[in-house]
C-alpha positions in Angstrom: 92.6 146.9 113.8 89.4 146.2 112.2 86.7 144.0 114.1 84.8 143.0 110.8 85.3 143.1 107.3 84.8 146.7 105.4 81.6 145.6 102.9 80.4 147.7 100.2 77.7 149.2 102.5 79.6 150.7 105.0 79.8 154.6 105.2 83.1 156.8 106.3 82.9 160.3 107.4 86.1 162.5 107.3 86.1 164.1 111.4 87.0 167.9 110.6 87.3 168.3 114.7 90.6 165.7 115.0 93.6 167.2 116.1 96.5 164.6 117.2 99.3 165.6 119.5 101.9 164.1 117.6 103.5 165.5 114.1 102.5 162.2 112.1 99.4 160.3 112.3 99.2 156.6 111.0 96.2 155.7 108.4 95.9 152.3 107.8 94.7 151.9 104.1 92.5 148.8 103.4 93.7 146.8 100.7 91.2 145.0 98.2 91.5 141.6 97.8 92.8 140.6 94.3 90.3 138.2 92.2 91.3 135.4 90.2 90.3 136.8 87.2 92.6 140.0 88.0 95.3 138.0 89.6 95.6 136.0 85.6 96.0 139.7 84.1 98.7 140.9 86.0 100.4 137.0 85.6 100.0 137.7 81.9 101.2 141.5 82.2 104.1 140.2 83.9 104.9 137.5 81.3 104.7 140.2 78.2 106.8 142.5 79.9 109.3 140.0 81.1 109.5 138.7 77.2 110.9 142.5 76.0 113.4 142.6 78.6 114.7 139.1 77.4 114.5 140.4 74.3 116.3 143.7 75.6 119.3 141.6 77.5 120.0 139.4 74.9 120.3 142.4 71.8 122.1 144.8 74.4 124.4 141.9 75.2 125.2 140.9 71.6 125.5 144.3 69.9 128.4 144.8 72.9 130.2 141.5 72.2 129.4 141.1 68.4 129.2 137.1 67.8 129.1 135.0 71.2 128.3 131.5 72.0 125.4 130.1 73.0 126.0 129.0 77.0 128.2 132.3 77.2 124.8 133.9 75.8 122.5 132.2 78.5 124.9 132.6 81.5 125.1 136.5 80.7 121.3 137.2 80.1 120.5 135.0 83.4 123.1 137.2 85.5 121.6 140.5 83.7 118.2 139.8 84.3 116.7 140.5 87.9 114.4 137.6 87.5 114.9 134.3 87.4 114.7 133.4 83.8 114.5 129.6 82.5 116.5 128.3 79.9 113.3 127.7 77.4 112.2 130.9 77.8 115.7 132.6 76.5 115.8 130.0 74.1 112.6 131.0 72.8 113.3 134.3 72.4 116.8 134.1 70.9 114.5 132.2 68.1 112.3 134.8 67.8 115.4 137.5 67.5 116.5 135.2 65.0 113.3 135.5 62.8 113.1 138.9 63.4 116.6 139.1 62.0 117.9 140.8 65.1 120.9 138.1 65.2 121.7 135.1 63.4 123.0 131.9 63.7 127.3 131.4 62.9 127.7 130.1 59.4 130.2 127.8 60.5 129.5 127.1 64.6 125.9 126.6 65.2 126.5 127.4 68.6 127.6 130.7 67.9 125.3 133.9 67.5 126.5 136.7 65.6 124.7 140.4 66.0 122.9 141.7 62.8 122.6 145.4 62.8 
């Protein structure tokens, strides 16, 4: 364990001479602390990537099933996901599949979603 803090001044040496008497050594790695201004990046890495595979679930789920309703839709992408996905998020991007003329809303049930391909 360390006693201090490792600053930006401190010097390491690699000791050619070690030799250990067991097959495996432990080294501990030292992990950087994260800033806020990084920590805000990866958030907003996350969020992108998390908006593709939204957009991935709900196209993968409609070309399968052709035309399906909207809380059938929902229920699916949430159980398909492996994050926890909120309802205005999926709703947001079904909107933007819709623009992108991806799907489309049913003619006659506006609940319904029908796969363009």
């Amino acid at each position: 364990k360390l006693k201090r803090p490792v600053s930006d001044q401190d010097i390491f040496t690699f000791n050619t001479d070690f030799n250990s008497s067991q097959r495996r050594v432990r080294i501990t790695n030292v992990q950087m602390k994260e800033t806020t201004q990084e920590r805000t990046k990866t958030v907003e890495a996350v969020s992108r990537d998390r908006l593709y595979l939204i957009d991935a679930a709900v196209v993968r789920i409609l070309k399968a099933r052709k035309s399906l309703e909207h809380v059938a839709l929902m229920a699916q992408v949430m159980t398909q996901l492996k994050f926890p996905a909120t309802s205005p998020d999926i709703k947001k991007r079904v909107e933007s599949l819709i623009e992108r003329e991806y799907m489309e809303r049913d003619s006659t049930d506006r609940n319904r979603y029908n796969y363009l391909a």
